[in-house]
C-alpha positions as CSV (number, residue, x, y, z in Angstrom):
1,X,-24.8,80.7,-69.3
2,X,-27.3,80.6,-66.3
3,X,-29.0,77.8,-67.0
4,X,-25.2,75.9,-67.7
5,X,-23.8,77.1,-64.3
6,X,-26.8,75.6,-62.4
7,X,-26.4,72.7,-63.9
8,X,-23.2,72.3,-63.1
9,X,-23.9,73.5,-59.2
10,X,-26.5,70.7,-59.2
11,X,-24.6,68.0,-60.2
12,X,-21.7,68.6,-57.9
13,X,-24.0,68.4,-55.3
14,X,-25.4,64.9,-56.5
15,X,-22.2,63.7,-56.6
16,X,-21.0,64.6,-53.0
17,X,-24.2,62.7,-52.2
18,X,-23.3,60.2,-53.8
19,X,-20.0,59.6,-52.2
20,X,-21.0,60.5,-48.7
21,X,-23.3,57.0,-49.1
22,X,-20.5,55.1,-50.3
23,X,-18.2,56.1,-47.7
24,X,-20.4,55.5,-45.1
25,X,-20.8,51.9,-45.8
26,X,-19.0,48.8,-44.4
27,X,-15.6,48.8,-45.4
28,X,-14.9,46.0,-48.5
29,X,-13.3,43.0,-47.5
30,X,-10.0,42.0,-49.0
31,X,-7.1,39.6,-49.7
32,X,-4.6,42.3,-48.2
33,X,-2.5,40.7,-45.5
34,X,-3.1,41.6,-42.0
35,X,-0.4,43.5,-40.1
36,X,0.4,41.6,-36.9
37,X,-0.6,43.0,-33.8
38,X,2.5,44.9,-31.7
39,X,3.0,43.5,-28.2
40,X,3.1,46.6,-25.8
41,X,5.3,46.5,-23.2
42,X,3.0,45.6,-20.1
43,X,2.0,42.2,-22.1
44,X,5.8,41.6,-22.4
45,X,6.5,41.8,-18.9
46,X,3.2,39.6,-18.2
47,X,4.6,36.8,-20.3
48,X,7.5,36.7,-18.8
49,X,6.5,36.6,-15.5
50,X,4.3,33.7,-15.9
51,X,5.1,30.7,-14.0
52,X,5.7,27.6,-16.2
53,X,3.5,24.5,-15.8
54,X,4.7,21.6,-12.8
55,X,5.5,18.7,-14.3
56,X,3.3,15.7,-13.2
57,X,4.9,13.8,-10.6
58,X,6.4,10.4,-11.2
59,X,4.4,7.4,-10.1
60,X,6.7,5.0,-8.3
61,X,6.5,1.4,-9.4
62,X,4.4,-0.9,-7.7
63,X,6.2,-3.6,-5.5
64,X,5.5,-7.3,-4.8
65,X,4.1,-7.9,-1.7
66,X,6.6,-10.5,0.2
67,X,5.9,-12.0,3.1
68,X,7.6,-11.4,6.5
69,X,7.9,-11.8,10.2
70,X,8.7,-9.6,13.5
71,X,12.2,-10.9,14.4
72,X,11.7,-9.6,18.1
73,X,8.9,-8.6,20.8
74,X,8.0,-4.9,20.8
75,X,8.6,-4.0,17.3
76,X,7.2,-0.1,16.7
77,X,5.3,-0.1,13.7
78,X,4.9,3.8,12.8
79,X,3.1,5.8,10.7
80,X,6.4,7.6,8.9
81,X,10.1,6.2,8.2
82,X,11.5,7.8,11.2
83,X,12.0,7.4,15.0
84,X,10.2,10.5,15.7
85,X,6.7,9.5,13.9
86,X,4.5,7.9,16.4
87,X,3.9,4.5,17.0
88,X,1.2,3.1,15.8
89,X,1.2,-0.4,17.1
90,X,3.9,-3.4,17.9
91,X,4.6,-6.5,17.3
92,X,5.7,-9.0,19.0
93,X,8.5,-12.0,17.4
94,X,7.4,-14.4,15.0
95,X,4.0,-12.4,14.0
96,X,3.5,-11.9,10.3
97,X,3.4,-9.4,8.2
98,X,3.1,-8.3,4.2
99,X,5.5,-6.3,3.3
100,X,4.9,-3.7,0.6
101,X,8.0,-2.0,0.1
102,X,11.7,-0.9,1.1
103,X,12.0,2.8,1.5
104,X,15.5,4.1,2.1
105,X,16.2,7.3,4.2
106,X,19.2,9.6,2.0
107,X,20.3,11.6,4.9
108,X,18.7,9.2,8.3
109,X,19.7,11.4,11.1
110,X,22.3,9.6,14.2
111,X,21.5,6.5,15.6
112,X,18.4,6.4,13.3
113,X,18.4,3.1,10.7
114,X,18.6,4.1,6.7
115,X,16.6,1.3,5.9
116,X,12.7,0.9,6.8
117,X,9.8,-1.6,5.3
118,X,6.4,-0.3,4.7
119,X,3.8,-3.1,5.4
120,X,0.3,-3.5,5.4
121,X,-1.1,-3.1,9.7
122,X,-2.4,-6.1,10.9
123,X,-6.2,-6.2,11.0
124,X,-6.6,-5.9,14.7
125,X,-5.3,-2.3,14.3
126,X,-7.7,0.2,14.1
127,X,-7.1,3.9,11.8
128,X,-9.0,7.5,12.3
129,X,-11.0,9.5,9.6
130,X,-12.8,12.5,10.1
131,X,-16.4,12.4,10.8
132,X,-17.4,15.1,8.5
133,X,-16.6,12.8,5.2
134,X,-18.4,10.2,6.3
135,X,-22.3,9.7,5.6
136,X,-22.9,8.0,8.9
137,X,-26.0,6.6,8.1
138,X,-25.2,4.8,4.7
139,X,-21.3,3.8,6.4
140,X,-19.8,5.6,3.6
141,X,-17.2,8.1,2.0
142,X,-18.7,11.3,0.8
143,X,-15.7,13.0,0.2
144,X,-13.5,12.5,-3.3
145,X,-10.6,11.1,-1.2
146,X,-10.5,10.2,2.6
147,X,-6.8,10.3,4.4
148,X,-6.8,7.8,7.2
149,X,-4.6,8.4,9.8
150,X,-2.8,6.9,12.9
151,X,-5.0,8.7,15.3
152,X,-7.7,11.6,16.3
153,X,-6.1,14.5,14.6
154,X,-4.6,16.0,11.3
155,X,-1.1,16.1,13.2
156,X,-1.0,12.1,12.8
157,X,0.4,10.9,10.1
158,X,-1.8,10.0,6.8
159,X,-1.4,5.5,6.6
160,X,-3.6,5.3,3.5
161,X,-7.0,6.9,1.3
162,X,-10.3,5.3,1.0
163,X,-12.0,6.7,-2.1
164,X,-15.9,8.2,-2.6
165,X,-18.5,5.2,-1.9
166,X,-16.0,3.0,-0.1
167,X,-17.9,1.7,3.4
168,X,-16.3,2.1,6.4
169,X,-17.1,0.2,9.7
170,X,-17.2,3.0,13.1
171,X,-15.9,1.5,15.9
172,X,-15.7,4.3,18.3
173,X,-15.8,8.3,18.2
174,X,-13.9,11.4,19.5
175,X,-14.7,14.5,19.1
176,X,-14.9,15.2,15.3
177,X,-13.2,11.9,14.7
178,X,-14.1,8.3,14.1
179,X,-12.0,5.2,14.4
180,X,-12.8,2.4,12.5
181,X,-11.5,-0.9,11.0
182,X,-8.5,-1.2,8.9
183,X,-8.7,-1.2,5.5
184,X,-6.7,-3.7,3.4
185,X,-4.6,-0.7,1.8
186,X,-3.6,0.9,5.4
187,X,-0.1,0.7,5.7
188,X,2.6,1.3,8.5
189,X,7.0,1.5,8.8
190,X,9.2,-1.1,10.4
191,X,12.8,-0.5,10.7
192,X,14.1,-3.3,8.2
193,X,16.5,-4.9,10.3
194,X,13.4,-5.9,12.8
195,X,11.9,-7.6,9.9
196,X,13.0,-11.2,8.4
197,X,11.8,-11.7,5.3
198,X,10.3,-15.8,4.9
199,X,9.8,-17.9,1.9
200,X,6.5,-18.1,-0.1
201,X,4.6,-21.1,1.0
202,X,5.7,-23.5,-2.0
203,X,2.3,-24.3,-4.3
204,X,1.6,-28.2,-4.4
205,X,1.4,-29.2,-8.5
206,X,-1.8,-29.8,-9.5
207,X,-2.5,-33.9,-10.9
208,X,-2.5,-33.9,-14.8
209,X,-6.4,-34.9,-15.9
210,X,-6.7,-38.0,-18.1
211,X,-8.9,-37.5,-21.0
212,X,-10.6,-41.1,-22.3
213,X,-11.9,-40.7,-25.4
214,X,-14.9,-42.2,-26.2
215,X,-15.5,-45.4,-27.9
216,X,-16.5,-45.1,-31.6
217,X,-19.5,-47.1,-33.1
218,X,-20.4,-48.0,-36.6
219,X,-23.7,-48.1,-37.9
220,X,-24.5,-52.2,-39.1
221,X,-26.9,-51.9,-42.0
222,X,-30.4,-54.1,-41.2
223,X,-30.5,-56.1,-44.4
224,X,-27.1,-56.4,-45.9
225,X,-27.3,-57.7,-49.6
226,X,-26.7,-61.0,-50.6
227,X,-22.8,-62.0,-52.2
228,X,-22.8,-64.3,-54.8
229,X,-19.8,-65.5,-55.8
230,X,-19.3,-67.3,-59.2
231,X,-16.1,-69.2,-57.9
232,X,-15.5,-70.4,-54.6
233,X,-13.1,-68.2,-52.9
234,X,-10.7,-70.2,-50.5
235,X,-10.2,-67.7,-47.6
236,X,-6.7,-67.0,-46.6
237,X,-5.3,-68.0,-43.4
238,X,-5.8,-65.0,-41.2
239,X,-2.7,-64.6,-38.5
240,X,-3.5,-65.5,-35.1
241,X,-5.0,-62.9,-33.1
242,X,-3.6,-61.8,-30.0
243,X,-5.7,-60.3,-27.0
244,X,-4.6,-57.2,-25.6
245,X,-5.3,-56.1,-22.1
246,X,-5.7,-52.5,-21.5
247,X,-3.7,-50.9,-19.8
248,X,-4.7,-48.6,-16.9
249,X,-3.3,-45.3,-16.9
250,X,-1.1,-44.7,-14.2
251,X,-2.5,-42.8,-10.9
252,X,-0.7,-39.8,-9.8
253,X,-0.5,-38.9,-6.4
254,X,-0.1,-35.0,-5.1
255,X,3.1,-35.2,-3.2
256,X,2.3,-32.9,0.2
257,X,4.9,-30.6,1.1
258,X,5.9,-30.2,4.8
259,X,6.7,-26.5,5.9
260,X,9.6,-26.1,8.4
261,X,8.5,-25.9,12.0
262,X,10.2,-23.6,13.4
263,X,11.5,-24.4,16.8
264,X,10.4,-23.0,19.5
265,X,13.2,-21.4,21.7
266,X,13.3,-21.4,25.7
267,X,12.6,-17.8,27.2
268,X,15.3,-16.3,29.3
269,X,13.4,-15.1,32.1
270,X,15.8,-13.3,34.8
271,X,15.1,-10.8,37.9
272,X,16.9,-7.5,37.8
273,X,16.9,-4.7,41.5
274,X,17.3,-1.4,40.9
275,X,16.1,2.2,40.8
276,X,13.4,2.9,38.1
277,X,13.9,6.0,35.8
278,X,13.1,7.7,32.7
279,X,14.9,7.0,29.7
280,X,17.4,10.0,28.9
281,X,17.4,9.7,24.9
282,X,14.5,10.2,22.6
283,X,15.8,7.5,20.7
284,X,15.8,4.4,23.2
285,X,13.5,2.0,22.4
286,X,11.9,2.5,25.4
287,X,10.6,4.8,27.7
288,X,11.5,4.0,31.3
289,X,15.2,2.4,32.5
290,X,15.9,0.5,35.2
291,X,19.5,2.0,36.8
292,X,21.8,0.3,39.2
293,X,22.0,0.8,43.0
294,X,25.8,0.9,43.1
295,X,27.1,2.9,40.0
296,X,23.9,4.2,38.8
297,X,24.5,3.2,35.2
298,X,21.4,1.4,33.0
299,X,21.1,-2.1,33.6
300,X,17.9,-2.3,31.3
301,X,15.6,-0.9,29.2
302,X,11.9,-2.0,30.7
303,X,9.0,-2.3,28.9
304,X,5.1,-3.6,29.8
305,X,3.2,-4.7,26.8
306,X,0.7,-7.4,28.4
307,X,0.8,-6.2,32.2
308,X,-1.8,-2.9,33.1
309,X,1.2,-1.3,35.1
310,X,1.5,2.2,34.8
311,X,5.3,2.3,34.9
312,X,5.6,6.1,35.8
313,X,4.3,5.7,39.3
314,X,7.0,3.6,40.0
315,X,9.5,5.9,38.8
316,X,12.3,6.4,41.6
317,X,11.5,3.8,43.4
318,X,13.7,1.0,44.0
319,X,12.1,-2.3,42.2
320,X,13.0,-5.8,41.4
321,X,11.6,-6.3,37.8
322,X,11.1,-10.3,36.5
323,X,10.6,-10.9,32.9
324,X,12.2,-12.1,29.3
325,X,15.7,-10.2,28.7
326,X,16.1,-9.3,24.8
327,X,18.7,-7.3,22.8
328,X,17.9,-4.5,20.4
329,X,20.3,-4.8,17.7
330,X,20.5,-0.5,17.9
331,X,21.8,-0.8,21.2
332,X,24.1,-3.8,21.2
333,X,25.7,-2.9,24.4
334,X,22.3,-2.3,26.7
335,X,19.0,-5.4,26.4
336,X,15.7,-4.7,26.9
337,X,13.4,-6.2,29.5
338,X,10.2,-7.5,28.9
339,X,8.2,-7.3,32.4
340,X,6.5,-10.6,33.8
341,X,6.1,-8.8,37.4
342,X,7.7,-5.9,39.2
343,X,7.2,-5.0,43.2
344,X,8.7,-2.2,44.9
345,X,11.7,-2.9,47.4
346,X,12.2,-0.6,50.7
């Protein structure tokens, strides 16, 4: 009985063993479904609170460049579709210009036009990019994208981008910024209704080529065997032949095509006395006045775009300006003066 209870004793102990390994191995993998994983609450609110993706912007259509022209002198070319961008440069009547594309202004704010074309700046005018994208002893962009803008500072407005590698040509320095020549894709605004749009130069047809063909040649065997005829054959009588002369194809001349000169008109050069000021609204086109001596009311708007006078030291005197008299068609009732000469009256 003894000998039966230790037996028993012992191999309950075994078997504990025995079971203690088993458990303490890696669990059994199975084909049991997972359960899915409960969301707490923090994760909910996370979720929700993320912000959506932007949508990519919409790329606008590219326009065809159309040719143009400056309908007036001093036309401000600026570097945004409003009066209060600055101006980059002017032009004066009849100089030509590509124009890239018709932006319209929803809500254009009084006395400001709706309607503006965005044209490529003439070559003469030169744009600013900051010297520290610029490898300045290979002359060129080191930076992914360069903004060039209308002049020494990031408060001017962005005309265009040059990308990494493009060369750029310095033409003077300020400060941390470099001017330098335009680039074909600079661009500036017009007001569209100082803008007249002119016809394509018309494309002379090119001559249709005449192709000869060549003349074909047989090969003549050298020794040509012998005929013998058992009868005599009487030939028959071939028709006359007649001799054709070739006939030349016929030349074709490029007709040249005459562009329209335009004619030239007469300038309208008057002499206006009166008392110089400073032009009261932001909007004139101009920035100095001349006022007359009796009433005091604005005779003209005077501007100086080929003399070197400095018009604000002659502000209050009384002047007698010469020059070209022209009409703004934003203020019909007032022209503008072009100066020629000006001398002070006392």
């Amino acid at each position: 009985m003894k000998i039966s209870l230790r037996a028993i004793l012992t191999a309950a102990i075994v078997t504990g063993f025995v079971t203690l390994s088993v458990s303490a191995q890696d669990p059994v993998e199975t084909n049991a479904p997972t359960q899915p994983k409960v969301q707490t609450k923090g994760a909910t609110k996370s979720a929700v609170k993320k912000p959506a993706a932007k949508a990519a912007a919409t790329v606008a259509p590219i326009f065809n460049p159309e040719p143009g022209a400056a309908r007036q002198n001093n036309v401000n070319v600026r570097g945004q579709a409003t009066l209060n961008s600055e101006v980059i440069t002017h032009l004066k009547k009849g100089d030509a210009v590509t124009i890239l594309q018709e932006v319209t202004v929803k809500k254009p704010k009084q006395d400001e036009p709706a309607r503006w074309y965005r044209i490529s700046l003439p070559p003469e005018v030169q744009v600013w990019v900051h010297a520290s994208f610029v490898d300045t002893n290979a002359s060129t962009v080191k930076a992914s994208k360069l903004n060039l803008r209308g002049g020494p500072g990031e408060n001017y407005s962005i005309v265009g981008r040059l990308e990494k590698g493009a060369s750029v040509k310095t033409v003077a320095a300020k400060d941390d910024w470099l001017k330098i020549e335009t680039p074909t894709n600079a661009f500036g605004f017009v007001a569209a209704h100082l803008i007249e749009k002119t016809p394509a130069l018309p494309v002379t047809p090119k001559p249709p080529e005449i192709v000869v063909a060549p003349p074909t040649t047989e090969s003549v065997p050298t020794n040509p065997p012998a005929v013998v005829a058992e009868t005599p054959v009487v030939p028959p009588t071939a028709p006359p032949t007649t001799l054709t002369t070739p006939v030349e194809p016929p030349v074709v001349t490029p007709v040249e095509t005459v562009a329209d000169v335009p004619i030239e008109k007469v300038r309208k050069v008057v002499s206006r006395e009166g008392i110089l000021k400073g032009s009261v609204s932001i909007q004139a086109p101009t920035y100095f006045e001349l006022r007359s001596l009796d009433t005091g009311r604005t005779i003209d708007y005077v501007f100086s775009p080929t003399t070197n006078l400095v018009l604000k030291e002659y502000k209050g005197l009384r002047v007698i300006v010469t020059g070209e008299e022209l009409l703004d068609e934003r203020w019909q009732n007032t022209p503008v003066l072009v100066i020629d000469s000006l001398q002070t009256v006392p």
